[in-house]
C-alpha positions as CSV (number, residue, x, y, z in Angstrom):
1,X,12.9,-10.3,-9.0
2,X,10.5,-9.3,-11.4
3,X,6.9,-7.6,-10.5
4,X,3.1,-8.1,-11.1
5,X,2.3,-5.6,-14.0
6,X,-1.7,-6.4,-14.9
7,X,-2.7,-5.0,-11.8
8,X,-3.8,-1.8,-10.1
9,X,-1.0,-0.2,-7.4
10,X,-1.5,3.1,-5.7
11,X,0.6,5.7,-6.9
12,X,-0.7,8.2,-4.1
13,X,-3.0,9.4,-1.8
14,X,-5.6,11.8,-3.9
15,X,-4.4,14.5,-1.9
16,X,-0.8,14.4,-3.2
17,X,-1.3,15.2,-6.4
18,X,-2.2,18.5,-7.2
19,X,-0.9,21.5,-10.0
20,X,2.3,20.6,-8.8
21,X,4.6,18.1,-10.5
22,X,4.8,15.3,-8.0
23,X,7.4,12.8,-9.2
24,X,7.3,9.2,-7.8
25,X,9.1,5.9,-8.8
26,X,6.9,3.0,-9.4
27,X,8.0,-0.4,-10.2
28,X,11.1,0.9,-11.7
29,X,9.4,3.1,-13.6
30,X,9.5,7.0,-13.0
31,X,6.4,8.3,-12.9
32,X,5.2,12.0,-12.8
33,X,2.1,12.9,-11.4
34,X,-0.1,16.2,-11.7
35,X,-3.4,17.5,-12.2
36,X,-5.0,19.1,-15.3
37,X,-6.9,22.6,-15.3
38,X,-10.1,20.3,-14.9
39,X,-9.2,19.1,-11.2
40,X,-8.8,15.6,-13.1
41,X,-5.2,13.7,-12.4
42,X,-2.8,12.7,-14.8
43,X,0.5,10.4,-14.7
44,X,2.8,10.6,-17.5
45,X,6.4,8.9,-17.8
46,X,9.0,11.5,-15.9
47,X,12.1,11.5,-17.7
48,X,11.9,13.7,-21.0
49,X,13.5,11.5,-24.0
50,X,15.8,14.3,-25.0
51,X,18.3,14.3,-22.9
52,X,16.6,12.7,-20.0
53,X,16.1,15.7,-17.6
54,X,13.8,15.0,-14.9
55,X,10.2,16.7,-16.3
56,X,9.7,17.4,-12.7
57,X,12.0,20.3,-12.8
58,X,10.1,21.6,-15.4
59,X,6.3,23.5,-15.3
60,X,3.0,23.0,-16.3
61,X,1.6,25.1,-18.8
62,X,-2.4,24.8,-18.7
63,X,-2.5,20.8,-18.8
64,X,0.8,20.1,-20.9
65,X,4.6,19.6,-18.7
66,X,7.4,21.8,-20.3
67,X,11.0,20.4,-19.6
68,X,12.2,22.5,-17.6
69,X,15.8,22.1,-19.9
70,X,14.9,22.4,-23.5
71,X,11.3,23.0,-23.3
72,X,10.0,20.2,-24.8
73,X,5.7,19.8,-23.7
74,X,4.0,16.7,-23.4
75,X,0.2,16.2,-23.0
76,X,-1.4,13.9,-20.5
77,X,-1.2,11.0,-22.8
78,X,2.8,11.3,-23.0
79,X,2.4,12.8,-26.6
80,X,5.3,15.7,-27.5
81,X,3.0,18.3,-28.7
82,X,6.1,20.5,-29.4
83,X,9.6,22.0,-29.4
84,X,10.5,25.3,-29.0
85,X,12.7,25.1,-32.3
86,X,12.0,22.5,-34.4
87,X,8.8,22.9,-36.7
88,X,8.7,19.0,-36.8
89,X,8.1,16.8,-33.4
90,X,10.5,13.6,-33.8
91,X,7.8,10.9,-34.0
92,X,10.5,9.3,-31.0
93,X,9.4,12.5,-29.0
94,X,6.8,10.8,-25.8
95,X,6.8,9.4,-23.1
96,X,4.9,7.0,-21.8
97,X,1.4,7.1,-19.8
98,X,-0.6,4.8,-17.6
99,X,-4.8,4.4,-16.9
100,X,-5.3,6.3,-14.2
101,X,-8.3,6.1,-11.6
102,X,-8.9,8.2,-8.6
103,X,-10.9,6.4,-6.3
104,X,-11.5,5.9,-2.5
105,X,-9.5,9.4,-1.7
106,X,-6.5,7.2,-3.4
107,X,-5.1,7.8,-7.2
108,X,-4.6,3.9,-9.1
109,X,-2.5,3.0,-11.8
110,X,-2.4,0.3,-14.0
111,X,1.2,-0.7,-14.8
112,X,0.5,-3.3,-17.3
113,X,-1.2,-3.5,-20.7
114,X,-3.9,-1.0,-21.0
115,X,-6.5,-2.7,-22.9
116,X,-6.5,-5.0,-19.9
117,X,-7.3,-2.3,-17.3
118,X,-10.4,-2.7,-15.7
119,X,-11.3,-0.3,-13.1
120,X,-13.9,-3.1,-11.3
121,X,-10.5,-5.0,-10.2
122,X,-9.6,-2.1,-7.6
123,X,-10.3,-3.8,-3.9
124,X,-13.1,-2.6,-1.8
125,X,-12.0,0.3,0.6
126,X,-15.0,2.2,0.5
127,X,-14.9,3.3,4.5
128,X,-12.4,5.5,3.4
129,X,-15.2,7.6,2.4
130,X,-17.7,6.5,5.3
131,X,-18.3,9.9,7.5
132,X,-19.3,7.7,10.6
133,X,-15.4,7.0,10.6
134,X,-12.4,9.2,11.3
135,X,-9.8,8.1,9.1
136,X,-6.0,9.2,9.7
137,X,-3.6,8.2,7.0
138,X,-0.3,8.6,5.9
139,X,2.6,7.7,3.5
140,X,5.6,6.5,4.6
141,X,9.1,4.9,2.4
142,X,10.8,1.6,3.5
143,X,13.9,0.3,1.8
144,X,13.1,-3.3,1.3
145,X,11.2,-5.3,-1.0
146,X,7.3,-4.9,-0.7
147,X,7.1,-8.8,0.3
148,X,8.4,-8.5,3.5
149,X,6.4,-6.4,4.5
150,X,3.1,-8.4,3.3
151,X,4.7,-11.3,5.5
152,X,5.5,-8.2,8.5
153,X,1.4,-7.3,8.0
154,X,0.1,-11.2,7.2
155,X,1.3,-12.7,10.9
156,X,0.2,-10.8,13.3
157,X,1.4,-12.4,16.1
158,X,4.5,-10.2,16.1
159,X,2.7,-6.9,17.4
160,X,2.8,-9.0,20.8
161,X,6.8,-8.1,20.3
162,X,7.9,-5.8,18.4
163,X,5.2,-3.2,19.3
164,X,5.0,-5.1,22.5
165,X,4.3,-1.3,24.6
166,X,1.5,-1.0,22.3
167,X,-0.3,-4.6,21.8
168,X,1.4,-7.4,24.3
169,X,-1.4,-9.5,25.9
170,X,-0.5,-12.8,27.2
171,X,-3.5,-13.8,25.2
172,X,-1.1,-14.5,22.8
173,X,-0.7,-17.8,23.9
174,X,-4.1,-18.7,23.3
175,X,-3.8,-17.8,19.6
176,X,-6.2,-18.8,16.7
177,X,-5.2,-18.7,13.0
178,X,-7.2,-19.6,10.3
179,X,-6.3,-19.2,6.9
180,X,-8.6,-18.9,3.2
181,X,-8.5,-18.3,-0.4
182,X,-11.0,-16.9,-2.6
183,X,-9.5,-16.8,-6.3
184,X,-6.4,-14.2,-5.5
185,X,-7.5,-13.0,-2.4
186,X,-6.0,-14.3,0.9
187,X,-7.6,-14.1,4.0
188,X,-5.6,-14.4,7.7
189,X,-7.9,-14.2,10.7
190,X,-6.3,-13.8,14.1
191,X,-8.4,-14.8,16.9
192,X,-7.1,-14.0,21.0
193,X,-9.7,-15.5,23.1
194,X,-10.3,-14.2,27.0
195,X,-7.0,-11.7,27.5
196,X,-5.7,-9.1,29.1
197,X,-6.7,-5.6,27.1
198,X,-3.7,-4.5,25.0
199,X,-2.2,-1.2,26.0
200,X,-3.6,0.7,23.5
201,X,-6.4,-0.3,22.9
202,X,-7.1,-0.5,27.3
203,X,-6.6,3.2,26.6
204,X,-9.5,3.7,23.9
205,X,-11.7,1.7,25.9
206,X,-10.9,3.7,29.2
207,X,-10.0,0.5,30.9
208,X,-6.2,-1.3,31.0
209,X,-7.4,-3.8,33.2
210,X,-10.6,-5.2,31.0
211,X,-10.4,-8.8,29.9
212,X,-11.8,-9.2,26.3
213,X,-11.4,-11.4,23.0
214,X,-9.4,-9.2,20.0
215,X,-9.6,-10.2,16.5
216,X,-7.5,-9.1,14.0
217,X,-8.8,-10.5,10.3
218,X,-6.7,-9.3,7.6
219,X,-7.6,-9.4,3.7
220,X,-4.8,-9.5,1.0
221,X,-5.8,-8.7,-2.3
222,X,-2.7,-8.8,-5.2
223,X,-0.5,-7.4,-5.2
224,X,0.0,-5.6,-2.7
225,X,-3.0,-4.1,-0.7
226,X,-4.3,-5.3,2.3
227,X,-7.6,-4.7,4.7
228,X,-7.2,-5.3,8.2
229,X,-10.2,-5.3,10.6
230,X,-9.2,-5.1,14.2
231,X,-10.7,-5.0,17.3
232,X,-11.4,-6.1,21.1
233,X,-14.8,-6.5,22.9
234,X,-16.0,-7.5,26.8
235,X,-15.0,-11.6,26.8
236,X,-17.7,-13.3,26.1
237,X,-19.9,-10.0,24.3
238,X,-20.8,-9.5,20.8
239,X,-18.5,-7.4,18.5
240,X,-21.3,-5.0,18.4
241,X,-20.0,-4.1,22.3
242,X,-16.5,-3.4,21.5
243,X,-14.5,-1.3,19.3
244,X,-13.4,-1.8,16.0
245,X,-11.0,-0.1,13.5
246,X,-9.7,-1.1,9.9
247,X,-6.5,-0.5,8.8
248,X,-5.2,0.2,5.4
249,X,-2.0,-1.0,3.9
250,X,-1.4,-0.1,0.3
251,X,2.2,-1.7,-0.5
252,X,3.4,0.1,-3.9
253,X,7.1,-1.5,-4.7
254,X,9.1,1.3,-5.5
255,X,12.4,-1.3,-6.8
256,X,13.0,-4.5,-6.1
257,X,14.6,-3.1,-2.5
258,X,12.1,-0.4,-1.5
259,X,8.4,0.6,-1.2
260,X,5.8,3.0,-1.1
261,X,3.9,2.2,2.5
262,X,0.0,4.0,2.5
263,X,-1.9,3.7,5.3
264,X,-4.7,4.7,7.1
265,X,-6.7,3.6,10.1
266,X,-10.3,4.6,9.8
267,X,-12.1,3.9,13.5
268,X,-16.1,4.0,14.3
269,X,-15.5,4.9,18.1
270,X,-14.5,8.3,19.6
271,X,-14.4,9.8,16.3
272,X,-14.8,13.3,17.3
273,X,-12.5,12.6,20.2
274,X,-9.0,14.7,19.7
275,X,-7.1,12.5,22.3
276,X,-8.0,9.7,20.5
277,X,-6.2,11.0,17.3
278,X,-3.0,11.4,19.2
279,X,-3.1,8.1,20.7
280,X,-3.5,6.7,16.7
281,X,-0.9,9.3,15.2
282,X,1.7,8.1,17.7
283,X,0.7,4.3,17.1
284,X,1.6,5.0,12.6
285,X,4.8,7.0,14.1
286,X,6.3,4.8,16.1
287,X,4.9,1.1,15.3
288,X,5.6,1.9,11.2
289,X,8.7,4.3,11.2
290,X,10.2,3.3,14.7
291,X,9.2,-0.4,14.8
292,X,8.4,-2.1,11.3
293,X,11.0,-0.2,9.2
294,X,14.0,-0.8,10.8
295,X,13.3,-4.3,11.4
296,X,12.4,-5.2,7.9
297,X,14.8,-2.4,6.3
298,X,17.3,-4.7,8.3
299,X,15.8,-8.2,7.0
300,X,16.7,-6.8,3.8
301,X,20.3,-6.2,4.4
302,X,20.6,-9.8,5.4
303,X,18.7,-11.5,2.5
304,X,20.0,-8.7,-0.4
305,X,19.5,-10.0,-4.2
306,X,18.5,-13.6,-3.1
307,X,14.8,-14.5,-2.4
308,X,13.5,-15.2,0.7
309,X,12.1,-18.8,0.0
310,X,15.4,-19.7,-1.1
311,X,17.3,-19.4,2.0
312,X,14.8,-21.9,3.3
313,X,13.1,-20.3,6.3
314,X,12.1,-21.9,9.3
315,X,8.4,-21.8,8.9
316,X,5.6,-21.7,11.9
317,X,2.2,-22.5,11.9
318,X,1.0,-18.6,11.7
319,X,3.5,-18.2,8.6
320,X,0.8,-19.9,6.6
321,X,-1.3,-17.1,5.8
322,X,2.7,-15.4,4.5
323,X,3.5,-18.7,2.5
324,X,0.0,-18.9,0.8
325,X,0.5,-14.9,-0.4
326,X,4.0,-15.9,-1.5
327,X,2.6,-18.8,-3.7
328,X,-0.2,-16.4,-5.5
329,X,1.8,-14.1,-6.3
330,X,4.4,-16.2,-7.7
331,X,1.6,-17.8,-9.8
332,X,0.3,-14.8,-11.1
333,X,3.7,-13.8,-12.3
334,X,4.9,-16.9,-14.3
335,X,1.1,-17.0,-15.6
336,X,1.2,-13.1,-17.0
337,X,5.1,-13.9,-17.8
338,X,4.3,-16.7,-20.1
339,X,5.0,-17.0,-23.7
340,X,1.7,-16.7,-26.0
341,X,1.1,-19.9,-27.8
342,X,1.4,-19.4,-31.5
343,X,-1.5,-19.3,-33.1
């Protein structure tokens, strides 16, 4: 399987990345992450072309990385700016760097060509920064292909199940799904009309018994990041009346078997509320790590090197919003993956 390259992926949360060398793997690619003397962030390749050490064993020596083995430095744009012996750097000496943008508390890196970077493509998650919000986030690792966990976050109707002690409302039988696209961007809105209060969310509206109507609309942008705006309200009363969160799900494929998972969950009610922080913390602990991963770390057992579209999946009306993903970003691949015509 092969990835989307012209696009911006997260590479980490902005506070990862500080004077320490933070190495991460990024669509195959191993990437090294730190910041200059200037607070700015850099990513530069992480393997040193000598005799491939890992630059993360190295140091940083004001904004350049030493190897750590034969002290070998590289600047922020990947360029050997010297050897500790040789008067002459081999014009073969660098490594390779990426555009970089820091924005929305996250740091961004274009994998592809960098002429083509264009730091207006980035999806909207400016709440991140909204003060009337507390935002929790978090990284987690999940070994299986980033996909499967865009279908995992695209049909909803599995919290009912496998986080069933957290969102199980019979109300899933009354289920609305509505599917659109705009250009690249999917949208999958969840609608559960007149139901019992989910668990959790009975407990940040102080009452498990209260019927309401819960939304859950989800925005996929490609590749790989998604918006999710939940919520529940009195049946019948406007949104306004009710509580609402969004949820942030930055997929970054590691390999073709595993991912870099970012979230957050930035809520507008009982921000200040410490209680209501522990409720949140243990919903990312247990629904991601305890729930999630092992399911779809065991999909990926099962399906291995083959592609999931092959094996012909039984498909059900809420895989539509999954299917439609799956077709975009298929698209986008054979589109950026197509020969040039000569000229």
């Amino acid at each position: 399987m092969s990835f989307l390259k012209n696009a911006w992926y997260v590479g980490a949360w902005a506070s990862e990345v500080t004077r320490a060398l933070t190495p991460r793997t990024i669509l195959n690619e191993a990437v090294l992450f730190y910041r200059k003397t200037d607070g700015s962030a850099a990513a530069i390749g992480g393997i040193c072309p000598h005799r491939f050490a890992p630059l993360s064993m190295g140091k940083l020596v004001g904004d350049e990385v030493q190897c750590g083995y034969h002290g070998l430095q590289f600047d922020c744009s990947g360029k050997c700016t010297g050897t500790p012996i040789d008067k002459k750097v081999p014009a073969a000496a660098k490594v390779k760097s990426w555009p970089l943008v820091e924005k929305y508390n996250l740091i961004w890196l274009w994998m592809g060509e960098p002429e083509r970077a264009d730091e207006s493509l980035i999806p909207d998650f400016s709440y991140l920064l909204d003060s009337n919000r507390k935002i929790l986030s978090g990284v987690t690792h999940v070994k299986a292909n980033y996909e499967l966990i865009v279908d995992n976050l695209a049909d909803l109707t599995h919290t009912h199940f496998l986080h069933g002690n957290f969102l199980h409302t019979e109300a899933v039988k009354q289920t609305q799904h509505q599917v659109m696209q705009e250009g690249t961007t999917v949208h999958s809105k969840f609608w559960f009309p007149d139901g019992r209060v989910p668990p959790l969310m009975g407990k940040y509206m102080d009452d498990p018994e209260l019927i309401v109507d819960r939304w859950t609309e989800i925005r996929w942008d490609a590749p790989a990041t998604i918006r999710l705006n939940a919520g529940a309200t009195p049946t019948g009363k406007p949104r306004e009346e009710g509580i609402q969160a969004y949820g942030t799900h930055l997929l970054t494929p590691e390999t073709e078997h595993s991912t870099h998972y970012f979230y957050a969950h930035a809520r507008s009610f009982k921000i200040d509320d410490p209680a209501t922080d522990v409720l949140v913390r243990e919903w990312q602990q247990v629904a991601f790590n305890e729930q999630d991963k092992p399911m779809i770390e065991a999909q990926q057992k099962i399906i291995g090197e083959r592609e999931l579209m092959d094996m012909r999946p039984v498909l059900l009306a809420t895989d539509a919003g999954a299917v439609r993903i799956r077709r975009v970003i298929r698209k986008l691949i054979q589109e950026e993956q197509a020969p040039v015509p000569a000229q």
